[in-house]
Structures are given as C-alpha cells and as structure tokens.
C-alpha positions as a Markdown table, in Angstrom:
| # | Residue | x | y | z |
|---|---|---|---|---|
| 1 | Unk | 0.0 | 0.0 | 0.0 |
| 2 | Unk | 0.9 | 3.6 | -0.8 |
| 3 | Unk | 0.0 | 6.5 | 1.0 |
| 4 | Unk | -1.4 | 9.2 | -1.3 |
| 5 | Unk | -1.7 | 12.8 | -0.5 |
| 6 | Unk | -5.1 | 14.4 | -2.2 |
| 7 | Unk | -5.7 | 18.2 | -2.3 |
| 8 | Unk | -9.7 | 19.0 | -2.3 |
| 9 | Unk | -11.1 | 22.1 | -2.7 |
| 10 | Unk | -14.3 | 22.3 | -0.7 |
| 11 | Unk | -17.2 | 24.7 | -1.1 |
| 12 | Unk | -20.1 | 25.0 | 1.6 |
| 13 | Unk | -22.7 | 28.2 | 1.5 |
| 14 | Unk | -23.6 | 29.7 | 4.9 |
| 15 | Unk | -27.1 | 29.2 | 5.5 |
| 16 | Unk | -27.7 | 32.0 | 7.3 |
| 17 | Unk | -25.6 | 34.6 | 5.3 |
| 18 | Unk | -25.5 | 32.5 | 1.8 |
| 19 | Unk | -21.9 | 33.5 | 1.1 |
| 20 | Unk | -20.2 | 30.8 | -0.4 |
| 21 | Unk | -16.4 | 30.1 | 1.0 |
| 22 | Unk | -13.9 | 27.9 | -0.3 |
| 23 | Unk | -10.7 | 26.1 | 0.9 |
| 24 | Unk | -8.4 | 23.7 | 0.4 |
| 25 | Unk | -8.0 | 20.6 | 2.3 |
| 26 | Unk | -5.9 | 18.1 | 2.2 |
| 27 | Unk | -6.0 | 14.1 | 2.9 |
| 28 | Unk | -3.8 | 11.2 | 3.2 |
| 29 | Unk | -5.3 | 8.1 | 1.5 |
| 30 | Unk | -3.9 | 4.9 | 2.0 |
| 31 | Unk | -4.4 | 2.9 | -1.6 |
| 32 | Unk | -2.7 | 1.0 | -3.8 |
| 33 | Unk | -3.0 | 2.8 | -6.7 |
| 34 | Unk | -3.9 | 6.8 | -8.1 |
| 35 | Unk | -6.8 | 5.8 | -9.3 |
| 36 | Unk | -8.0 | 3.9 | -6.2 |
| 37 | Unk | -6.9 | 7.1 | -4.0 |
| 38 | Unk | -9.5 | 8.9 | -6.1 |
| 39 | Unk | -12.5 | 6.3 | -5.7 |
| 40 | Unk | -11.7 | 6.8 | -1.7 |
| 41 | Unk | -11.6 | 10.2 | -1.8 |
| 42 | Unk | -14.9 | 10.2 | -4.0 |
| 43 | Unk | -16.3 | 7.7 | -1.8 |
| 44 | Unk | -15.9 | 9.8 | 1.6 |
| 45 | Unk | -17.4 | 12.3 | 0.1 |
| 46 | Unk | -20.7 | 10.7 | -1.1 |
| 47 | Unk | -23.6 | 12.4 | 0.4 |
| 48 | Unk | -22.2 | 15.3 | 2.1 |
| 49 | Unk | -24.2 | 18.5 | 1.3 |
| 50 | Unk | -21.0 | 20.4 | 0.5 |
| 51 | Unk | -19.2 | 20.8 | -3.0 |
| 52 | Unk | -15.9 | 19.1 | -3.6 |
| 53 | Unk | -13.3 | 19.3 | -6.2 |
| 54 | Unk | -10.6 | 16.8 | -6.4 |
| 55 | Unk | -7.6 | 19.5 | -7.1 |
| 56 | Unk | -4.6 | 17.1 | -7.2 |
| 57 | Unk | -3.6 | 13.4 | -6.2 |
| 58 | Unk | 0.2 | 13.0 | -5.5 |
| 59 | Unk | 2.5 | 9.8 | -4.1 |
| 60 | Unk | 3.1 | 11.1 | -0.3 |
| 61 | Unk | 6.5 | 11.2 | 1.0 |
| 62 | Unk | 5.3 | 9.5 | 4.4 |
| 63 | Unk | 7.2 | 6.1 | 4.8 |
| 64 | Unk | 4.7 | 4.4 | 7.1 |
| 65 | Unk | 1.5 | 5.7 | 9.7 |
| 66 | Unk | 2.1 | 4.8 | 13.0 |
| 67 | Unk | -1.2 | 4.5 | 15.1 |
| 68 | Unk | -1.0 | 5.9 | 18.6 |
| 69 | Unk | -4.0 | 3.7 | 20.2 |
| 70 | Unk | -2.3 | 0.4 | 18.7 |
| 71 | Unk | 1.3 | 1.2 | 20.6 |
| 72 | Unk | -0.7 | 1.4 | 23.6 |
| 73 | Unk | -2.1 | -1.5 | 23.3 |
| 74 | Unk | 1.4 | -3.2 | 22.5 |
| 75 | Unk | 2.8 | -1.9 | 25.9 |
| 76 | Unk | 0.2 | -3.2 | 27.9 |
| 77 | Unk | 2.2 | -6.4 | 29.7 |
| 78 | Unk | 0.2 | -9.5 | 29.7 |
| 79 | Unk | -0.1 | -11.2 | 33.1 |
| 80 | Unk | -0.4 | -14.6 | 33.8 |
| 81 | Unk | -1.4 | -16.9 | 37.0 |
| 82 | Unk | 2.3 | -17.5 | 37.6 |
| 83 | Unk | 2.9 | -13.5 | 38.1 |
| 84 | Unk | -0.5 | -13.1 | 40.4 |
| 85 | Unk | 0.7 | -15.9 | 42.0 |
| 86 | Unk | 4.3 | -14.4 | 42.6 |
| 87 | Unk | 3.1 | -10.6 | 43.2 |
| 88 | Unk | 4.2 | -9.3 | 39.5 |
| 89 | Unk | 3.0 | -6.7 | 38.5 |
C-alpha cells in the first residue's frame, strides 16, 4: 500500500448569510493505486451536502502511519497466573 496525498477544494454556503467560501484541504489516503486514491476520496465524500473538487492526487513522502491507540495496546504487559501468584505486577 501507498499512502497518497489528495488536495480538495471544498465549497459550503452559509445558510444564514448564503456566502459561499472555499478552501483547500488536504488528505492522506492509504491505496494502492492513483486511481484507487480517487475512488476513496470520492467515496468519503458521497452524500455530504457540500461541494468538492478533487484539485490534485500526488504519491506522499510518508514512509509508514504509526497509530498511537495500537502502541498502547502493545505496551500493555500481559499477566499470567504465575505472576499473580508471585506478586508481579
């Protein structure tokens, strides 16, 4: 897997004004391919009331995503009967 990042320009209209704004955000996809970023992106998108433009896909420099909750889990020591028995903590 590659880790793509996707530039989107976003539109949404104030409903109490009605001014339209615009930025840019900007994702990191995890996909195979380009084309499979795009179908993600296009895919998280589906049924949101605001307007999206897909300004640019590119292969992201990040090397791997490390997530925070699973090395917490990792550090967690296991205990056994053995170490209750022995007062381990």
């Amino acid at each position: 897997m590659s880790h793509w990042t996707v530039r989107v320009r976003v539109t949404s209209e104030d409903l109490d004004t009605g001014k339209v704004t615009a930025k840019m955000e900007t994702y990191l996809v995890n996909a195979e391919t380009i084309e499979q970023a795009q179908i993600l992106i296009r895919d998280h998108f589906r049924g949101m009331t605001m307007d999206h433009e897909v300004r640019g896909i590119s292969k992201s420099g990040i090397l791997e995503y490390i997530d925070g909750d699973k090395i917490a889990q990792k550090t967690k020591k296991n205990t056994d009967e053995y170490d209750e028995i022995l007062g381990r903590p």
